[in-house]
N, C-alpha and C positions, 0 to 999 in steps of 0.2 A: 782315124781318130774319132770322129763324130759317132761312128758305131757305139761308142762305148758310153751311157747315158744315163737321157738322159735315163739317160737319164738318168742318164740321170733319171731318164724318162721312165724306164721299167722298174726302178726302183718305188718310183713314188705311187704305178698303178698299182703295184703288188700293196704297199699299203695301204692306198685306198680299199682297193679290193678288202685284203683285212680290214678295215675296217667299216664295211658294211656289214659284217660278220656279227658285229654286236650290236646286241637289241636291248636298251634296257635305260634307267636310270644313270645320270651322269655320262651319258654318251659321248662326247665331245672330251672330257680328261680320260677317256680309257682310250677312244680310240687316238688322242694324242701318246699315251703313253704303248700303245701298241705300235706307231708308228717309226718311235724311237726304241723299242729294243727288236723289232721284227728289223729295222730297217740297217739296224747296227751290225746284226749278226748277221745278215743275207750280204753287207758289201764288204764287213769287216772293219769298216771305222765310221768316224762318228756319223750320228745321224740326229737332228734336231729341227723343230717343228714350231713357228711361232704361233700358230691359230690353229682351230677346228672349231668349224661352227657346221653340224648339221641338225636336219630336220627333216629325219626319212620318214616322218608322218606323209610331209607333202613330196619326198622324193629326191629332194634336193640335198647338195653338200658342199663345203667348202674348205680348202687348206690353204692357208697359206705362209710364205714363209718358209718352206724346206729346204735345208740346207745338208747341203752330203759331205762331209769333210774330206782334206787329201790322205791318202796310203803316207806312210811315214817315208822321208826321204824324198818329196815330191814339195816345189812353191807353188804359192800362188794361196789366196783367202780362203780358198774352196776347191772343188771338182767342181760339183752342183751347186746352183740355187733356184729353185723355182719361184716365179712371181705370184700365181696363183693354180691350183686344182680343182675344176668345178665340175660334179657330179650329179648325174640327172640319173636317176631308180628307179626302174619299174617297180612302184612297192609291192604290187599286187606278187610278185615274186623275193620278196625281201625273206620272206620267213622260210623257203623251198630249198630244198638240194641243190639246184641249179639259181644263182641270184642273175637276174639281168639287167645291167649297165647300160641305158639306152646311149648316153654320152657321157666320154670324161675327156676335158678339155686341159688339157696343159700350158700355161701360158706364160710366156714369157722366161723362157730358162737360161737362164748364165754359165756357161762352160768355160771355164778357166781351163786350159788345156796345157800341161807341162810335158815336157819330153824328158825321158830319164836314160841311164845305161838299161834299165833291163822294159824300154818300151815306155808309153805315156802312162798318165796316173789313170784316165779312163778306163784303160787296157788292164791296169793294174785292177782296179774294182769289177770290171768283168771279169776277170778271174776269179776273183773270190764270189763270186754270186755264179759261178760255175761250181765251183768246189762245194758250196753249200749245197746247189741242187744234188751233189754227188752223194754228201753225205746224209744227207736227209732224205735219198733216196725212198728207203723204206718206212719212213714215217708218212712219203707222201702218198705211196699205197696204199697202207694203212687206210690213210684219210679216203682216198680213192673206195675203198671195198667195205666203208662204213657208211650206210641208207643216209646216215643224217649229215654228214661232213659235205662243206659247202665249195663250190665248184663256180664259173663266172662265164658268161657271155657279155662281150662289150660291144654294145649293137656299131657305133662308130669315137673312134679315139682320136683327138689332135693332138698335137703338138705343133704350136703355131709363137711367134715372134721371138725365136730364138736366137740369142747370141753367140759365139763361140771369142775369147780373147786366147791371145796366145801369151805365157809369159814370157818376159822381157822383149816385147814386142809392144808399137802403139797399136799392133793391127789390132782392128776388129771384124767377124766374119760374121753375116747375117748364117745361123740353121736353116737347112731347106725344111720345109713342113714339111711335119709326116702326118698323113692320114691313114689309118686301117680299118676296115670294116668286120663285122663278125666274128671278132677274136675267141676263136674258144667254140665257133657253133656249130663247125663239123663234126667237133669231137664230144658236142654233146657238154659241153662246159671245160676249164680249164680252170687247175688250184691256180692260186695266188703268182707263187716262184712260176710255176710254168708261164703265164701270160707275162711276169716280168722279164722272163729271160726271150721271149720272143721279142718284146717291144724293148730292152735296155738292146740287142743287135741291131734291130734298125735302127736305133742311135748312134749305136757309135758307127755303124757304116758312115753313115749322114758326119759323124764329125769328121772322120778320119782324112775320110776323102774330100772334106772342106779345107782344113788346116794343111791339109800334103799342098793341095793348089795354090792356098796364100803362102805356103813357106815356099813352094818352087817361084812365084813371082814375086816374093822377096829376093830371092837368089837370083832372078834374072835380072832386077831391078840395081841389086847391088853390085854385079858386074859391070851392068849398062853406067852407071854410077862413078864405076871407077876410071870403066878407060876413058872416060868425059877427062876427068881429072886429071889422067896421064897425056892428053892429048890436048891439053891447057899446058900441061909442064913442057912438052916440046916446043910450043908454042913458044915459048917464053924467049927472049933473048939474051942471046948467053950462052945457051944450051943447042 
């Protein structure tokens, strides 16, 4: 379950990623609105953003507020929510072929985790952010075999104080951190969708086989539960 993320997780670096991409006046409503329609079409449903505040003069960046809505047929408030995304820029490389990401820190993500007939809603949005990298296959070539199209090293990534809830559950499951280093710099940089599809699997690993654990010691808990209960009713006299 937790594989599937955040991100929620790889959702939101592949926007940032895009959006180091733009250099210019108004930076902060473009790359909000880059974030909601890159982000819409890469998971297939909604994607919404309450802040952007950068300042890749000095390197830095901020979002916060992102919210990844559910696949239709799926409850719960959300998939995603991010607390914050903060971005540290090598700028001396901001304008290059290759942009590099010294840290992007993701903090605090909320995973509403639902189970459905055809698999969780997580499960459901990596699929579609599989299916886009499919179709857009050759656009990313494209981008790939063109000097100036821009490509990422992310020197190191967190993902730290994560929650996972389950619906109709009071439970709640702490995400294990994820850290990864050098994303992208064997191969000499990675587009946007490839580094999200790398980091949205290690989330949902991380969920999946979080939420499988709390629901099996739910199940164990609510066996234990019962034969309490039927071993009260023996008990009883009369019976």
């Amino acid at each position: 379950m937790t594989k599937k993320l955040l991100i929620a997780g790889g959702i939101l670096v592949v926007i940032v990623v895009i959006g180091v991409s733009f250099l210019g006046s108004n930076l902060d409503s473009i790359v909000k609105k880059a974030i909601t329609r890159v982000g819409s079409e890469m998971t297939g449903v909604s994607v919404d953003v309450d802040k952007v505040a950068l300042a890749l003069a000095d390197g830095r960046g901020e979002i916060g507020g992102l919210v990844v809505e559910n696949p239709r047929g799926y409850k719960g408030p959300h998939a995603f929510k991010l607390g914050s995304i903060v971005l540290d820029l090598d700028t001396a490389s901001a304008t290059k072929d290759v942009v590099v990401i010294k840290e992007l820190t993701i903090e605090a993500p909320d995973i509403v985790y639902d189970k459905g007939t055809d698999g969780s809603n997580v499960e459901a949005i990596q699929r579609n952010i599989d299916e886009y990298g499919k179709t857009h296959g050759d656009e990313d070539k494209t981008a790939r075999d063109d000097a100036a199209a821009k490509r990422f090293i992310i020197e190191s990534l967190q993902i730290r104080n994560g929650k996972i809830r389950l619906t109709g559950r009071d439970t709640v499951i702490d995400l294990p951190p994820l850290q990864m280093r050098d994303v992208g710099k064997s191969r000499g940089g990675m587009t946007g969708a490839e580094i999200a599809s790398v980091v949205v699997k290690q989330m949902t690993q991380a969920t999946v086989s979080s939420a499988a654990r709390a629901l099996a010691q739910d199940a164990v808990k609510e066996r234990v539960d019962e034969a309490k209960d039927q071993a009260k009713d023996r008990r009883r006299p009369g019976r």
